[in-house]
C-alpha positions in Angstrom: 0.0 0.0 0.0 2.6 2.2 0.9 4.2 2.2 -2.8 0.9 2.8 -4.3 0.9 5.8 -2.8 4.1 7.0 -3.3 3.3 6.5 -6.7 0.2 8.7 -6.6 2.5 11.1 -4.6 5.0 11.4 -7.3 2.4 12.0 -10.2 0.6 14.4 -8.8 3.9 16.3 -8.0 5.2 15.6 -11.8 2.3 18.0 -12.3 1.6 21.7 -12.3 -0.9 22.8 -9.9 -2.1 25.8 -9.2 -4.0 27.0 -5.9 -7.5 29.1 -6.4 -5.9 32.6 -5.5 -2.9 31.6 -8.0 -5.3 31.1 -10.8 -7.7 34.1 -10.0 -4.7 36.4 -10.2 -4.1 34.9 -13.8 -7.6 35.3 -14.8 -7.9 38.8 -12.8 -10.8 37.4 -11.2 -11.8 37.2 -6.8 -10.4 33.7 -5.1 -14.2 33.3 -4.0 -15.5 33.6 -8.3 -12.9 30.9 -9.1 -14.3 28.4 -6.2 -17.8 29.4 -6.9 -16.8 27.8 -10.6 -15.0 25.1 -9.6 -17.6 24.1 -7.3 -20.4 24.8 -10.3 -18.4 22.5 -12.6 -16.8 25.1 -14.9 -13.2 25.0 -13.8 -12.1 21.6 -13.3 -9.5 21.2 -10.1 -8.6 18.3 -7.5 -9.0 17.9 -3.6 -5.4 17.3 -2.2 -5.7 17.2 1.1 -8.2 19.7 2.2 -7.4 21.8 -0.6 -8.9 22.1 -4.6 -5.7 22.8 -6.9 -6.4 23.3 -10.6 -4.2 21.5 -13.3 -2.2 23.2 -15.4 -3.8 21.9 -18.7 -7.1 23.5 -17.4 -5.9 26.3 -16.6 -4.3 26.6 -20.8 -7.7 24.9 -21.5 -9.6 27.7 -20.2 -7.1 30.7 -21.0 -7.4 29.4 -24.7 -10.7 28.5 -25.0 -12.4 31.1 -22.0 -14.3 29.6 -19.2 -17.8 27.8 -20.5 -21.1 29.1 -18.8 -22.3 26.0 -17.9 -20.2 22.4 -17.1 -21.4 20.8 -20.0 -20.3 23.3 -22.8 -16.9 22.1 -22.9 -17.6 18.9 -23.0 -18.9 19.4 -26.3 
């Protein structure tokens, strides 16, 4: 068990993650409006811990494309 985790460990640390307040300051948006979308479904992001963090290819997905109104119109 204890390598399985250290596997998940490592991956998730292979990856670029950015905090809420990170992202908002990208997007010039409030903290608060980028939790209200990631818990709406628009911005996709993970729990680690007790915390969301929001991948780095949703955060290019969403700087290129914009941020979809509603969850479903960038699955599309």
């Amino acid at each position: 068990m204890k390598s399985a985790v250290g596997r998940m460990t490592a991956s998730v640390e292979a990856r670029q993650l950015y905090q809420p307040c990170d992202f908002a300051r990208i997007i010039s948006w409030h903290p608060e409006s980028v939790r209200r979308a990631i818990r709406e479904g628009r911005i996709k992001a993970v729990r680690i811990s007790r915390g969301l963090r929001i991948p780095a290819e949703e955060v290019a997905r969403i700087c290129k494309n914009g941020l979809p109104s509603t969850p479903d119109q960038g699955e599309a």
